[in-house]
LOKE-280143 format. One record per residue: residue in one letter; x, y, z of N, C-alpha, C in turn. Coordinates in steps of 0.2 Angstrom, whole numbers, plus 5000, padded with zeros to 4 digits. Atoms other than C-alpha are relative to their C-alpha. Layout:
<sites>
AXYZXYZXYZ...
</sites>
This chain:
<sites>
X499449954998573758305612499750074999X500349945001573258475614500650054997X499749965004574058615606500850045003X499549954997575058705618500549925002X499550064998575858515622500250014994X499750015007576258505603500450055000X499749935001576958685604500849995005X499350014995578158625620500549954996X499850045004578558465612500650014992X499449975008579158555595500650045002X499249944999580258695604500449945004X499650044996580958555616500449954997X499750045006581358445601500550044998X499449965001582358595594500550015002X499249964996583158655608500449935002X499650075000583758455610500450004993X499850025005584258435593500750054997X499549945002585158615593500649985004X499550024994586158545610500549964993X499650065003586658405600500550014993X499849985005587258485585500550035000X499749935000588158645591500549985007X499650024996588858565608500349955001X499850064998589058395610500550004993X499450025009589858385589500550035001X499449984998591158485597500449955004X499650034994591458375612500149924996X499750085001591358205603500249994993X499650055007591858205584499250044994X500450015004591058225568499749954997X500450075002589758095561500649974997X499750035006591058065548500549965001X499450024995592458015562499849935003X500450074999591257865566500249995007X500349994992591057915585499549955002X500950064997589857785594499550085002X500249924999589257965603499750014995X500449945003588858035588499249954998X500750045002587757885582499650015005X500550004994586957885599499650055001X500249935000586558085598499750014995X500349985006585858075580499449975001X500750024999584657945586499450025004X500449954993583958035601499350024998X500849975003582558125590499549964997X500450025004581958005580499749935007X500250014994581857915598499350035002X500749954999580558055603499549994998X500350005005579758055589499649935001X500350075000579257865589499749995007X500250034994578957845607499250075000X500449985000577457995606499649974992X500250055005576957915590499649955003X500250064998576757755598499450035007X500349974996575957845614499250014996X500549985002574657935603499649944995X500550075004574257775593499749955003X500150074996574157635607499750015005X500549994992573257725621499650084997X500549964998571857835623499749995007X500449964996571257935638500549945007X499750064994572557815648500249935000X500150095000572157645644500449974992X499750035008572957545630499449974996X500550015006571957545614500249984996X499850055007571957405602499550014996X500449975004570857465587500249994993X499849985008570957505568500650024998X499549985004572357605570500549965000X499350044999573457475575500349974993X499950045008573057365558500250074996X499849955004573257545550500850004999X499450004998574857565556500649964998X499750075001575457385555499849994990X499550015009575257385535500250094998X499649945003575957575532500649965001X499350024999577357505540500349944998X499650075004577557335530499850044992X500149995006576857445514500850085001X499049964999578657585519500549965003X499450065001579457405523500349994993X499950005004579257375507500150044993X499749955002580057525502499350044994X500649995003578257605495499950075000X500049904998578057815492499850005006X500449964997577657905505499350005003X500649995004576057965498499549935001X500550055001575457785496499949965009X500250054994575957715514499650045007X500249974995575057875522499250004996X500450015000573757835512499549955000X500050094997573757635516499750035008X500249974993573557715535499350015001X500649964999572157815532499549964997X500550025002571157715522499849945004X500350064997571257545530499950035009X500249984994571057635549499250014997X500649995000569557715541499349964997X500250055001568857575533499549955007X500150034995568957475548499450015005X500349984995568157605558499349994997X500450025002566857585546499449955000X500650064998566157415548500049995007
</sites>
């Protein structure tokens, strides 16, 4: 992903994020009212978020890449299953991708 797409990406997130805050939680309720709505608009981003995650991790240059980062990936997210800092399951990621890529 190049720079000025990560630059559209983050203002386009915001300006979503800000819609959803400042207009719509006028038009449908506050979270606290227990709106279907609002659940549906809080989850929007983290929506985003995962689907370019998943994009940047499972394909390269177009093609679906099955590689290192997948096993990387798949124990971060069984070592932040099992409720694990942070720190530890970004370092779980990093290590075992680059282990992999190793041998």
């Amino acid at each position: 992903m190049s720079w000025l797409g990560l630059l559209v990406f983050t203002i386009g997130n915001l300006i979503t994020r800000s819609l959803g805050m400042f207009v719509l939680s006028r038009r449908v309720g506050t979270a606290s009212d227990g709106a279907p709505w609002t659940r549906i608009v809080n989850l929007v981003p983290l929506a985003i978020v995962t689907a370019v995650f998943a994009v940047q991790t499972f394909s390269s240059r177009g093609h679906l890449e099955l590689d290192a980062r997948v096993i990387g990936v798949g124990l971060a997210g069984l070592a932040a299953w099992r409720r694990a800092p942070m720190v530890v399951v970004v370092l779980i990621a990093a290590g075992v991708t680059a282990g992999l890529r190793a041998l």
